[in-house]
C-alpha positions as CSV (number, residue, x, y, z in Angstrom):
1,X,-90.2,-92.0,90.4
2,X,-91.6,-88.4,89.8
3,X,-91.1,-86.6,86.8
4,X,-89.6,-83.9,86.2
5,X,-92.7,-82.0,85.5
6,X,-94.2,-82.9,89.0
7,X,-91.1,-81.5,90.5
8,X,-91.7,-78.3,88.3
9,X,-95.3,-78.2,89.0
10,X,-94.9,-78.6,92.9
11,X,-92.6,-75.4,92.6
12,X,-94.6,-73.2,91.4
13,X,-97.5,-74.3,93.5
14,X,-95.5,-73.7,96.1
15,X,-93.9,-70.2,95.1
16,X,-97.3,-69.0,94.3
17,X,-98.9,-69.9,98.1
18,X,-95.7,-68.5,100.1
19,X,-94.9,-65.6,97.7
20,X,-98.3,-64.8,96.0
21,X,-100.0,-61.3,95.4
22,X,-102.9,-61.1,97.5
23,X,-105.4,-58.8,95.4
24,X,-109.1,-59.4,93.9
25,X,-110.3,-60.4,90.7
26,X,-113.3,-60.4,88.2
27,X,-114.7,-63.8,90.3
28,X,-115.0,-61.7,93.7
29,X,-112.5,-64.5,95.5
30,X,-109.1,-63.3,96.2
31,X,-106.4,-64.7,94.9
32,X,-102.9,-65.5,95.3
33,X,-101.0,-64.8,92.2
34,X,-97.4,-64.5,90.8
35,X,-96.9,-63.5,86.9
36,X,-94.8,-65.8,84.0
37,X,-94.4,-69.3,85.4
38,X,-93.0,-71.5,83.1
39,X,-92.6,-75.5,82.7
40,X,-90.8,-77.3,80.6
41,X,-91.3,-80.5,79.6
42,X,-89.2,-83.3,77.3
43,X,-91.9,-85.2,76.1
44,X,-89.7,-88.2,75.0
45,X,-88.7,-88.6,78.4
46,X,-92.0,-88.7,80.4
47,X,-96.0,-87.7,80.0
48,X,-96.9,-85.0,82.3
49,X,-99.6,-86.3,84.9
50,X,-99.4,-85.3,88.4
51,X,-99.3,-88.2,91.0
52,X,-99.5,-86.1,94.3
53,X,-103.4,-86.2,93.3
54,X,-105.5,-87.7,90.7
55,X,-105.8,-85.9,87.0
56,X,-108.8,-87.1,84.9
57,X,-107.1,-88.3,81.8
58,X,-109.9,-89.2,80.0
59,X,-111.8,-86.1,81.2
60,X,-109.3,-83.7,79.9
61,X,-108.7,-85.8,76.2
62,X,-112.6,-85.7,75.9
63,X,-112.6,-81.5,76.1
64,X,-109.2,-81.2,73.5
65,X,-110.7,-83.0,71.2
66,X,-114.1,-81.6,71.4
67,X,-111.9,-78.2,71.0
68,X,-109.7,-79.4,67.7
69,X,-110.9,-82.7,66.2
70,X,-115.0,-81.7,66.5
71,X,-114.3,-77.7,66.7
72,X,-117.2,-77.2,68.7
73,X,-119.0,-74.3,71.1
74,X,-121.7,-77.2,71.9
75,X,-121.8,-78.2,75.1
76,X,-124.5,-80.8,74.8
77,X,-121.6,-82.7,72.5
78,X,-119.5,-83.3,76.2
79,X,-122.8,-83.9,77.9
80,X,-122.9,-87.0,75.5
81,X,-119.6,-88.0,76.8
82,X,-120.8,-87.5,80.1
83,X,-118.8,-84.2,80.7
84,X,-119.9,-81.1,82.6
85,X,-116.8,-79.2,83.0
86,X,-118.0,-76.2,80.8
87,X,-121.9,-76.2,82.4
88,X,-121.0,-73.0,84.6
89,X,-120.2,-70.7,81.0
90,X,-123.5,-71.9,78.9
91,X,-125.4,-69.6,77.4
92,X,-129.4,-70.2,76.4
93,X,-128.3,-72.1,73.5
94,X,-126.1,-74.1,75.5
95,X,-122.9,-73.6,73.6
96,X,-119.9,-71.3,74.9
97,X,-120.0,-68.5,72.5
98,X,-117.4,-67.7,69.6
99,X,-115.1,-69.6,72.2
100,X,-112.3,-72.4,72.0
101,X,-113.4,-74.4,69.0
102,X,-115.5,-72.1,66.7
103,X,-112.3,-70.0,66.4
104,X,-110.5,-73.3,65.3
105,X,-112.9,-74.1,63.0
106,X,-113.8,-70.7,61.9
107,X,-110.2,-70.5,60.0
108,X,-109.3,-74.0,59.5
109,X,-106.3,-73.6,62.3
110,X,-105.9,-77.3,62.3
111,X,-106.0,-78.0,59.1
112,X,-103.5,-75.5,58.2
113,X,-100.9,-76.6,60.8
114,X,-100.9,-80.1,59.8
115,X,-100.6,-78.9,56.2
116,X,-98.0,-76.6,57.0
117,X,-95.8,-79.3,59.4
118,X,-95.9,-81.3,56.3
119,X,-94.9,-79.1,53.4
120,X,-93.0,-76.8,55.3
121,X,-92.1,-77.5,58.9
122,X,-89.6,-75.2,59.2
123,X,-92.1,-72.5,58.9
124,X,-91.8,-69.9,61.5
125,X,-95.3,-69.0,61.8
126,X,-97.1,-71.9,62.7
127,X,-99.5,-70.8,65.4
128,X,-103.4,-71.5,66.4
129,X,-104.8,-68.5,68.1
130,X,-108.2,-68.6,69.8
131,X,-107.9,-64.9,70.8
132,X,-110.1,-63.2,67.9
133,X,-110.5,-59.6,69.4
134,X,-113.9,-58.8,67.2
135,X,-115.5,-62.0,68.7
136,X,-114.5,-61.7,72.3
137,X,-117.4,-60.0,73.4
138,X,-119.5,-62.8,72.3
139,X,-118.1,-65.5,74.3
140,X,-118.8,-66.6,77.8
141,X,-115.6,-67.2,78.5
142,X,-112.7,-65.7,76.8
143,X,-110.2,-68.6,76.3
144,X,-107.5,-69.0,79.0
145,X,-105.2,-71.5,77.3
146,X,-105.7,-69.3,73.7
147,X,-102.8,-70.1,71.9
148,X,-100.0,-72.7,70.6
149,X,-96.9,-72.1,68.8
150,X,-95.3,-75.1,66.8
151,X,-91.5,-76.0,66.2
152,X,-90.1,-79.0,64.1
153,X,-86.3,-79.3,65.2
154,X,-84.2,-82.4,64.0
155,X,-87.6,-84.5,63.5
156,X,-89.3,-83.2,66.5
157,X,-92.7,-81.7,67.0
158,X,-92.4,-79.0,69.9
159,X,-95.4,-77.0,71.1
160,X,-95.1,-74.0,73.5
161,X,-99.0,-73.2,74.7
162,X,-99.5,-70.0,75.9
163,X,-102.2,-69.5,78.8
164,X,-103.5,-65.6,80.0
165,X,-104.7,-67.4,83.1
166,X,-104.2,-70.3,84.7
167,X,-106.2,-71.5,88.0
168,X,-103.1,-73.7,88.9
169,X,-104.8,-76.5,91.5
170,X,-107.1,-77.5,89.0
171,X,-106.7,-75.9,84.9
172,X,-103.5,-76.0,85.0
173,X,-102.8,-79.9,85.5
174,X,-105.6,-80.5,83.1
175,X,-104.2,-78.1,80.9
176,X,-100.5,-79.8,80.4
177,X,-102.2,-83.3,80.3
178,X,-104.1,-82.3,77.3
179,X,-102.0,-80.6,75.1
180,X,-99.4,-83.1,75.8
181,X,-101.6,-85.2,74.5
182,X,-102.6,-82.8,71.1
183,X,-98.7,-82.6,70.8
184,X,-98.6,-86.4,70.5
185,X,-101.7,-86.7,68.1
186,X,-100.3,-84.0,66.0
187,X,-97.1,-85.3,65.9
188,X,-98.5,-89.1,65.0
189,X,-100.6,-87.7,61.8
190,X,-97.4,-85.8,60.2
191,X,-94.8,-88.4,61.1
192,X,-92.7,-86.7,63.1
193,X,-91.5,-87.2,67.0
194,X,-92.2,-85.7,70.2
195,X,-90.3,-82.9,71.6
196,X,-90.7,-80.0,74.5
197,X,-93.9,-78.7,75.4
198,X,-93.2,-75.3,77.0
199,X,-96.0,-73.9,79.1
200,X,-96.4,-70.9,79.6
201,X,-99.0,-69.1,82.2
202,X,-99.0,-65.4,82.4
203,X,-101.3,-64.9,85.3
204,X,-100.6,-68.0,88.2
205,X,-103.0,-68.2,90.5
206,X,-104.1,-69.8,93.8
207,X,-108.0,-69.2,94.8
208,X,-108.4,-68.0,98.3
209,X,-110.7,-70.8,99.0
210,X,-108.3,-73.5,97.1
211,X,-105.6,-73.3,99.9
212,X,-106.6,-76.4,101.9
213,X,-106.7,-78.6,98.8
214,X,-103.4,-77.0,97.8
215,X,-101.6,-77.7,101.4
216,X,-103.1,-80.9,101.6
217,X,-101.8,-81.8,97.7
218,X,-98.5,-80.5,99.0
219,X,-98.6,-82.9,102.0
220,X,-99.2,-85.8,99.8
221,X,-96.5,-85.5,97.6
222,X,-93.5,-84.5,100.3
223,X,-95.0,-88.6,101.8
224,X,-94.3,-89.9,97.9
225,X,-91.1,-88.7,97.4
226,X,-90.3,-90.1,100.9
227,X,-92.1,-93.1,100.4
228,X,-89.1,-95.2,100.5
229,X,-89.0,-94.9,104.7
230,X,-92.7,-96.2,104.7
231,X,-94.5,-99.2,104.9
232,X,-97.6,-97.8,102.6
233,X,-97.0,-100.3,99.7
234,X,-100.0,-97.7,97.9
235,X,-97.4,-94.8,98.0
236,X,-94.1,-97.3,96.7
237,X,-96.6,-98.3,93.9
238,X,-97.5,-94.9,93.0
239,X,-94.1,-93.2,93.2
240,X,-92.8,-96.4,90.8
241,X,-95.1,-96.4,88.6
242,X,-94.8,-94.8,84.6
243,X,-97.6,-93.3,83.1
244,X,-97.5,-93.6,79.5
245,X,-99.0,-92.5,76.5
246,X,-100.1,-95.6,73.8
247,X,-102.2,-93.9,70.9
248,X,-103.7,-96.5,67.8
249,X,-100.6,-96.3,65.4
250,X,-102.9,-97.0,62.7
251,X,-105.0,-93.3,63.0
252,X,-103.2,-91.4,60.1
253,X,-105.6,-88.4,59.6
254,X,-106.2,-86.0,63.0
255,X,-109.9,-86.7,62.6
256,X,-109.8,-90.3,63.1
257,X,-108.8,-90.1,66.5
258,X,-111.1,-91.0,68.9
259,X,-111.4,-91.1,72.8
260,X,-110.8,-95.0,72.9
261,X,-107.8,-94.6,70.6
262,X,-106.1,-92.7,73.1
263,X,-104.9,-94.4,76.3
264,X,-102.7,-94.1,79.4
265,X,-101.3,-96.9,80.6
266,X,-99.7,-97.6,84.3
267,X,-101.2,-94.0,85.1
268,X,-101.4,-94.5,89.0
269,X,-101.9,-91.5,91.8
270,X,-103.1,-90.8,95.2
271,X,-106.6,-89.4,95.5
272,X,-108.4,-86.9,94.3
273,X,-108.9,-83.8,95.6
274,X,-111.4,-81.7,95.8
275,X,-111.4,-77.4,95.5
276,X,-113.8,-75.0,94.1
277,X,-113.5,-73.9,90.7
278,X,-114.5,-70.2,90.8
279,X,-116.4,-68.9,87.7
């Protein structure tokens, strides 16, 4: 089947190459760009992965939790796990600044949220922001996905994520992956359930020199959803299968969770494609 939030995603992806502004940017590579795109996603229902091409899972966990469980600027900490993602932004000490995880370390966002979904969870201003306006100028790259606002309702954690910018063929998949996950973790450590993650991306954009991947992503998942005509027993198995999320139910505290105590299971998708990643 495809979920709901592949259906979404393909959407927007397709609104923002047919109907997209056409202006430049900061990176010196036009864009095409359409404003306050929004999905949706029920969480109990499905975990939001695309199939039409392949996500790195692990990839994206690897980066979230060097953001909120090690609160780190360091890159040479995702080196270790064999992650270059952030090797573009590096400055000479080869951290990212007063970026990302400094700011949730700085003021404890973390702990205060889980305290706070505990004691209180019908608190209305539970929020982790990573947009600190005095230390902007000191980080290489101002956060994108900078902050999260938290909701219990009847037992259920929801988290709407809020992102100023959002590269949408390549962030923005990693992007819902990861916080979906954080959403889970969260939700494990202050025994609560799953609800919506709502994401939200002010500024949608397409790269000018993203547009074959994105055509060729859009190809792939117009054969999946009529795979049922074909004989490709690859595209049957990866429009059947459910990806699910199956964390260690024994982690209790946020800080115990580890890369190999997160898992995916029957995550299957066509190939991975390649675009640039402007900087």
């Amino acid at each position: 089947m495809i979920s709901n939030y592949e259906k979404q995603y393909i959407k927007i992806l397709k609104d923002v190459l047919e109907n997209g502004y056409y202006d430049n940017n900061r990176t010196g590579i036009p864009t095409y760009k359409l404003p306050h795109k929004i999905m949706e996603i029920d969480l109990q229902k499905e975990f939001p992965i695309l199939k039409s091409k392949f996500v790195a899972f692990k990839t994206s966990v690897k980066e979230m939790l060097w953001i909120y469980k090690d609160q780190s600027n360091d890159v040479t900490k995702l080196h270790e796990q064999n992650v270059h993602i952030w090797d573009k932004w590096v400055d000479e000490n080869n951290t990212i600044g007063k970026a990302y995880g400094y700011q949730i370390a700085k003021y404890k966002q973390v702990d205060k949220l889980i305290e706070t979904l505990k004691n209180n969870p019908q608190d209305r201003r539970m929020i982790m922001s990573m947009w600190n306006i005095e230390d902007l100028p000191e980080m290489t790259l101002q956060p994108c996905c900078y902050q999260t606002l938290w909701d219990v309702t009847d037992g259920q954690l929801n988290c709407m994520l809020i992102q100023r910018s959002g590269d949408f063929p390549i962030g923005v998949p990693f992007n819902t992956t990861q916080y979906a996950v954080l959403t889970h973790l969260i939700a494990q450590v202050t025994n609560l359930k799953v609800g919506k993650l709502t994401h939200i991306i002010n500024n949608c954009h397409i790269y000018e020199n993203q547009i074959e991947g994105v055509k060729e992503q859009i190809s792939a998942y117009e054969k999946l959803i009529n795979c049922k005509n074909s004989d490709d027993e690859e595209l049957k198995e990866v429009f059947n299968s459910n990806p699910q999320l199956e964390l260690d139910k024994d982690v209790t505290d946020f800080y115990d969770f580890t890369i190999d105590k997160i898992n995916l299971i029957n995550y299957k998708s066509l190939k991975k494609i390649k675009m640039p990643v402007a900087k």
